[in-house]
C-alpha positions in Angstrom: -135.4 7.9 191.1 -135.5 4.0 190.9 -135.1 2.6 194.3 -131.3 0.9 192.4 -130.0 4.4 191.9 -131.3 5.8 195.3 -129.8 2.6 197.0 -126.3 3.5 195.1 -126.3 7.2 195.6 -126.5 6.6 199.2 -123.8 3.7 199.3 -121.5 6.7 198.2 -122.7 9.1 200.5 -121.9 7.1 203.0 -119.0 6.1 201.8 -117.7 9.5 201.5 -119.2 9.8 205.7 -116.8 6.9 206.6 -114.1 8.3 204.8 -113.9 11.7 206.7 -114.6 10.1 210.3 -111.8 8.2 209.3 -109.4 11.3 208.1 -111.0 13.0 211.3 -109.8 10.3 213.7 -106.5 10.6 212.7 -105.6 14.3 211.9 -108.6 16.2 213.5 -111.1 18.3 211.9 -108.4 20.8 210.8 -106.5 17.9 208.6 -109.9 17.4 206.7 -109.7 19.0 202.7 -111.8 18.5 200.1 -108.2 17.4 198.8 -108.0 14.5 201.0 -111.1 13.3 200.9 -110.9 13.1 197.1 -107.5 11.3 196.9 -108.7 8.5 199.6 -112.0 7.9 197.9 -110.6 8.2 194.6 -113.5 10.6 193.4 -113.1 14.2 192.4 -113.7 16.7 194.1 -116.8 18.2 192.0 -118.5 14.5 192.7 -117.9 15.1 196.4 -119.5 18.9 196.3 -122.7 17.4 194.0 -123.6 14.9 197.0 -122.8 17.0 200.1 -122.5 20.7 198.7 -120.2 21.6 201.1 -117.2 20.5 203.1 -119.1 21.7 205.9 -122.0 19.5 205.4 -119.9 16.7 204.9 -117.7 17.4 208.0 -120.9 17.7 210.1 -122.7 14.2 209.3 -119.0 12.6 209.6 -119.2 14.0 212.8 -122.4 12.6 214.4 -120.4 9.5 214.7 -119.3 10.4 218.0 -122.6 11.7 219.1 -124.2 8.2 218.8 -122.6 6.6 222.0 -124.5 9.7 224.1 -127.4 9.4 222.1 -127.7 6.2 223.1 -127.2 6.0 226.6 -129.6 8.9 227.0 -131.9 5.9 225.4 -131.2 3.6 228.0 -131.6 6.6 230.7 -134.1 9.2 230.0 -137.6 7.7 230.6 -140.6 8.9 228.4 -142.5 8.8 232.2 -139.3 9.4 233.7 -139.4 12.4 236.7 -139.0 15.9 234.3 -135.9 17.5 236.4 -134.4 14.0 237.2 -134.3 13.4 233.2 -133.0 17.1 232.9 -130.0 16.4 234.8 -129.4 12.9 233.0 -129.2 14.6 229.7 -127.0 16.9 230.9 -124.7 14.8 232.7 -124.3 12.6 229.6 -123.6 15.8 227.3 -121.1 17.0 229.3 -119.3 13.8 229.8 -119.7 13.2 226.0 -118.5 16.9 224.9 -115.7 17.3 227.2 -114.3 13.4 225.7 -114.1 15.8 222.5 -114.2 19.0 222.6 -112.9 20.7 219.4 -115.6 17.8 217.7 -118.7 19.1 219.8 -118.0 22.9 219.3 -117.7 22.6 216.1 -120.9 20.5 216.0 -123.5 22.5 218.2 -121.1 26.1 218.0 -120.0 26.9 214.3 -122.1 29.2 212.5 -123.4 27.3 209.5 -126.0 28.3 206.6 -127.6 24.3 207.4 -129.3 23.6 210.5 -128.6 21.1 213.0 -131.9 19.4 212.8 -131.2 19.4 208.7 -127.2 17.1 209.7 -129.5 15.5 212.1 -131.8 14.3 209.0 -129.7 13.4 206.4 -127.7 11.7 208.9 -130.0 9.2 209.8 -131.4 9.0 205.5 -127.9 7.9 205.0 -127.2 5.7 208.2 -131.5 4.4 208.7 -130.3 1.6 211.1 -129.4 4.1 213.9 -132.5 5.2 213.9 -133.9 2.6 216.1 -131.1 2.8 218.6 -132.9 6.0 220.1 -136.2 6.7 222.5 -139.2 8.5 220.8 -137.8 11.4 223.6 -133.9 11.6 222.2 -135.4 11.1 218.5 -137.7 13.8 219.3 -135.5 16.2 220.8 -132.5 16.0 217.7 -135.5 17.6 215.6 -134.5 21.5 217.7 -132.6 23.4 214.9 -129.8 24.0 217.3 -128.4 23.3 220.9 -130.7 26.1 222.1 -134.0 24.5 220.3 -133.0 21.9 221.1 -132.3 22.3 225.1 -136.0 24.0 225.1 -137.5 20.6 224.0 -135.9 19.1 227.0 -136.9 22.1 229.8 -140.6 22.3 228.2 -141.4 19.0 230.4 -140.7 20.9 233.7 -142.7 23.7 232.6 -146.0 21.2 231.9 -145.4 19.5 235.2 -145.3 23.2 237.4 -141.6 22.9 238.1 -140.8 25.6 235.9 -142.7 28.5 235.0 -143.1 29.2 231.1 -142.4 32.9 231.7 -138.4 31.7 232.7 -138.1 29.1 230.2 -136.6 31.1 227.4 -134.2 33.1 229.8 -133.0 30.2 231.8 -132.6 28.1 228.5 -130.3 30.8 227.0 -128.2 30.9 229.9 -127.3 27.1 230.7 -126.5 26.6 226.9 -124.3 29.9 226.8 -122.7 29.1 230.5 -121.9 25.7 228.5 -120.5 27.1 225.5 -118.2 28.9 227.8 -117.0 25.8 229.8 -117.2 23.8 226.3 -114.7 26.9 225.2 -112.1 26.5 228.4 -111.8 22.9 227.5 -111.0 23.7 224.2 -108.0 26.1 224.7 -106.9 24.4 228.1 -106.9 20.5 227.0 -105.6 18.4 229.1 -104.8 21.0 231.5 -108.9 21.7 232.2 -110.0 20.7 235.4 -113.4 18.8 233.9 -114.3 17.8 237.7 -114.2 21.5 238.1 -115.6 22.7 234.9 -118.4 20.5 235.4 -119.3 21.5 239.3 -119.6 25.0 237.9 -122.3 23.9 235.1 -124.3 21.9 237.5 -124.0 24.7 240.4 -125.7 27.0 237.9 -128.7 24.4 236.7 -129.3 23.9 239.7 -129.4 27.6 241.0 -131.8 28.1 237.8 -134.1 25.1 238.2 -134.1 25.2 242.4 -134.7 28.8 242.9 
């Protein structure tokens, strides 16, 4: 493919991106339709399903819009020679905060089952939007390669593990229960709304990291 046509193909991909952050801003994920998308872009819909394959797909990259701000301030905060467990509870702090802002965004994001992989949105994310790429640390870059939140999460514990303040034999375990204790807070927020307690909510994920990590 001529480096025109790649250029052009890409200018509609990501105008077909903008588009559904923009549908998604102001009716929610559920207002999004193939349907909608088509009549706003003024392509068909069979255009829309040859670029992206999916609604899914498309749905997913629209939404890694409002993962950048937390992607980004894990940049200015987490420290390649950064303190292991100090950077630990920085990423999570910043997830949280970020997640809770949005809920029914980030579940559907790190939580819906999905035939593509997040690493794979994560990819084509940044082949249609390359100037974001240099926004992030070699350590966020490296850790959106984890094929989900739990791969992903183990990229960020592996660090205590090389510097003795985990052991390897715990890793797996105490990854699967802060990312599930998460999806169950994440899940709260999502049915409560406004009515969650985030101060709360968040106390309760802390007071279990730190029970894992500490003990």
């Amino acid at each position: 493919m001529s480096a025109f046509k790649e250029n052009y193909r890409n200018n509609i991909r990501r105008y077909f991106v903008e588009t559904t952050q923009e549908i998604i801003d102001e009716h929610g994920i559920d207002g999004v339709s193939i349907r909608q998308i088509a009549r706003q872009t003024e392509y068909n819909s069979a255009t829309i399903y040859n670029y992206f394959g999916s609604l899914d797909s498309l749905i997913s990259l629209a939404l890694m819009k409002y993962f950048r701000e937390y992607l980004v301030a894990l940049s200015e905060n987490v420290k390649e020679d950064g303190q292991p467990k100090q950077n630990f509870y920085t990423i999570w702090e910043c997830f949280f905060e970020t997640c809770f802002a949005s809920p029914q965004i980030f579940h559907y994001l790190f939580f819906k089952n999905r035939r593509e992989p997040l690493c794979d949105i994560v990819k084509k994310y940044y082949e249609i939007f390359p100037e974001e790429v240099t926004l992030h640390s070699t350590v966020v870059y490296r850790m959106l390669k984890g094929r989900d939140i739990y791969e992903r999460n183990i990229y960020v514990l592996q660090p205590l593990v090389q510097c003795g303040d985990l052991t390897a034999e715990r890793l797996d375990i105490i990854n699967d229960v802060i990312v599930s204790y998460f999806k169950m807070l994440l899940e709260t927020k999502c049915d409560l709304g406004d009515d969650a307690d985030d101060g709360l909510l968040k106390a309760k994920l802390f007071a279990v990291i730190e029970l894992l990590l500490e003990s």
